[in-house]
C-alpha positions in Angstrom: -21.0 0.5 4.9 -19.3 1.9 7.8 -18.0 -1.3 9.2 -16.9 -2.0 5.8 -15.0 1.4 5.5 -13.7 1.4 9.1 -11.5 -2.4 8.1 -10.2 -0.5 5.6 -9.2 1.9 7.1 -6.8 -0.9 9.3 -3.0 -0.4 7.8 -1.3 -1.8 5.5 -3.8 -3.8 3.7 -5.2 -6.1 7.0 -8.5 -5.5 6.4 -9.2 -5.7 3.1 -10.0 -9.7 3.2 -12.1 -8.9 6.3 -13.3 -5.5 4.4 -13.9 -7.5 1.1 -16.2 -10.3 3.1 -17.8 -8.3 5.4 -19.1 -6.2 2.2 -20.1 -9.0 0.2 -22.2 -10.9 2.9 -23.8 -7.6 3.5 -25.0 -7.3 -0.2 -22.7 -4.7 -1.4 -21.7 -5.0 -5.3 -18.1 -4.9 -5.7 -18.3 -1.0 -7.3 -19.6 0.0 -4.4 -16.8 -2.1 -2.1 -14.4 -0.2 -4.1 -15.6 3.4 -3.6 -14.9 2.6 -0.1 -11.5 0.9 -0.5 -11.0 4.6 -2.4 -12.6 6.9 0.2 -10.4 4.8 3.0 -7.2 5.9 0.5 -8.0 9.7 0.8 -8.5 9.7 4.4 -5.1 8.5 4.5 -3.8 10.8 2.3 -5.7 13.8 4.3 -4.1 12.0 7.7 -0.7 11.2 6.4 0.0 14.5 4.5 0.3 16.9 7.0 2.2 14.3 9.2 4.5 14.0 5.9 4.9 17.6 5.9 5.5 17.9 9.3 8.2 15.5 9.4 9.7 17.1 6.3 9.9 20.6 7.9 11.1 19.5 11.7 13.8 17.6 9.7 15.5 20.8 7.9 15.5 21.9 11.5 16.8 19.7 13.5 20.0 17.7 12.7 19.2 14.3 14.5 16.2 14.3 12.5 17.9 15.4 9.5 20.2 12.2 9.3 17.1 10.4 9.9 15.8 11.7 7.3 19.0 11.2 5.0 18.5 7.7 6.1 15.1 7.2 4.8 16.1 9.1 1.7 18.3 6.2 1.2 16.4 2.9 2.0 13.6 4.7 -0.3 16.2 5.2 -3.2 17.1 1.4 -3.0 13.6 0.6 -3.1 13.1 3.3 -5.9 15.9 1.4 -7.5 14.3 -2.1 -7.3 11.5 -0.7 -8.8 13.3 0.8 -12.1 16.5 2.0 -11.9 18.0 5.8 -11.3 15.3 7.7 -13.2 12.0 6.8 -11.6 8.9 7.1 -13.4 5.2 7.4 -12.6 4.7 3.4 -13.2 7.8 2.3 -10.7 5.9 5.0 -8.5 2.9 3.1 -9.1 4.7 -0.3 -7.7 6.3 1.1 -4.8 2.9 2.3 -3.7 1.5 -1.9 -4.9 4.7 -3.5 -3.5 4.7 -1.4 -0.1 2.0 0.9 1.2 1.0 4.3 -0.3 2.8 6.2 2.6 6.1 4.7 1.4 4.5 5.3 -1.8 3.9 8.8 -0.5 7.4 9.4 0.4 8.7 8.7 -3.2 6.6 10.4 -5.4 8.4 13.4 -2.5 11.5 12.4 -3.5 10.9 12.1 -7.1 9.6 15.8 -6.9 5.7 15.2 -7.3 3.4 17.6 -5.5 0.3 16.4 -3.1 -2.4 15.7 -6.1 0.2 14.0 -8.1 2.1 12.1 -5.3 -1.2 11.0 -3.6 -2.7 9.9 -7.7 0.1 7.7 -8.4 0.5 6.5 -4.4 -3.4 5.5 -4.8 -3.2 3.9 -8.0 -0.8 1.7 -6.9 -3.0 1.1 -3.4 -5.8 0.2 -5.7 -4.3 -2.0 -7.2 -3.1 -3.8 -4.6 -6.8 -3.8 -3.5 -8.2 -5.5 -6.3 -5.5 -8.2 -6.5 -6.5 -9.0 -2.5 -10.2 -8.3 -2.8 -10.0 -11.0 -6.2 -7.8 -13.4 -4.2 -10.5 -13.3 -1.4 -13.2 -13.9 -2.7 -12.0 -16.9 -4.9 -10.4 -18.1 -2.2 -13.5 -17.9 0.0 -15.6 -19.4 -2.8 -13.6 -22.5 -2.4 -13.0 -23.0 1.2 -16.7 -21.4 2.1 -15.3 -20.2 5.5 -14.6 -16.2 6.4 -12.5 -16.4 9.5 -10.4 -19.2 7.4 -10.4 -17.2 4.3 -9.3 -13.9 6.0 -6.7 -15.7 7.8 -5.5 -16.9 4.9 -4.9 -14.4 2.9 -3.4 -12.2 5.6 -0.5 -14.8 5.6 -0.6 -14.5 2.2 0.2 -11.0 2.4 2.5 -11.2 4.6 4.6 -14.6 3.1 4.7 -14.4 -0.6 6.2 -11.1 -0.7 9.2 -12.6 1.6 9.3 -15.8 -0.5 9.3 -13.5 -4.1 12.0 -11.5 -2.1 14.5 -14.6 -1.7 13.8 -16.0 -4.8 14.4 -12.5 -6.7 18.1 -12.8 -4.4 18.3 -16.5 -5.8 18.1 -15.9 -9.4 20.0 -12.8 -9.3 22.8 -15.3 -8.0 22.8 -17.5 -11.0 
C-alpha cells in the first residue's frame, strides 16, 4: 500500500495511472485504492497549507511579493471566471480544483473567502473527482491494450493533451 500511496503522492495527477495499476496488480479493491488517493489529498493539504499561509502573510509584508500576489489574484479570477462567472460558488470551486490541481483549487476557495476545512472539502472534492475519471480511464484503457508501462504512458499524455485540445476548441466555438 505504500508504493501505492507514495505515486500518489507525485503532483499533479502523474501517478495516479501508475498508482491505479500498481494497486490493482497488487490485489487492492478499488475502495481501498481510493482511501489512499484520499489520504495522499490531506497530506497535501497538511503540506500546502502552512506554505499557503506563509506566502499569504510574507506578501502583506513585502511589496514585491505583494504585486505577485495581486498577480496571482488575477490569473486565479480569470480562471474563477471560466469556471462560472463573477459570483463563484462551491461547484465552480469544485472544477477549478478538477480542471487544475487542488492547490490552485486551494488558492480560490482563499479568494472566495472559505476557511481551511471548507477550502480544502471543496479543493478535494474536486481532486477526487479528477481521480476517479483517471483511475476509470486506466483501467479500461489497460483492459484493452493489456500493457502497464503503455497504459500509464498513455494516459499521462492524455492528461496533459486533451485539456489543451478542449482549451482551443472552447477559443474556436467561442469565435463563431
Amino acid at each position: 500500500m505504500l508504493p501505492v500511496l507514495l505515486l500518489f503522492l507525485i503532483p499533479l495527477g502523474a501517478g495516479i495511472p501508475a498508482g491505479v495499476l500498481l494497486a490493482r496488480n497488487g490485489g487492492l479493491y478499488w475502495p481501498v485504492t481510493m482511501f489512499l488517493y484520499l489520504v495522499s489529498d490531506v497530506i497535501l493539504a497538511l503540506y500546502f497549507e502552512p506554505i499557503l499561509r506563509l506566502v499569504i502573510s510574507l506578501c502583506r509584508k513585502t511589496p514585491q511579493l505583494a504585486r505577485a500576489a495581486q498577480a496571482m489574484r488575477t490569473a486565479i479570477s480569470q480562471i474563477m471566471a471560466q469556471y462560472g462567472g463573477g459570483g463563484v460558488g462551491p461547484f465552480a470551486l469544485i472544477l477549478i480544483s478538477f480542471g487544475v490541481d487542488p492547490m490552485t483549487g486551494r488558492a480560490a476557495t482563499v479568494l472566495a473567502g472559505h476557511g481551511v476545512v471548507s477550502g480544502w472539502s471543496l479543493a478535494i472534492t474536486g481532486d477526487m473527482m479528477y481521480y476517479a475519471l483517471v483511475a476509470y480511464t486506466t483501467l479500461k484503457v489497460d483492459s484493452a491494450l493489456g500493457n502497464a508501462y503503455a497504459t500509464t504512458a498513455l494516459v499521462m499524455m492524455c492528461m496533459i493533451v486533451v485539456p489543451i485540445l478542449v482549451r482551443r476548441a472552447r477559443t474556436a466555438f467561442s469565435r463563431i
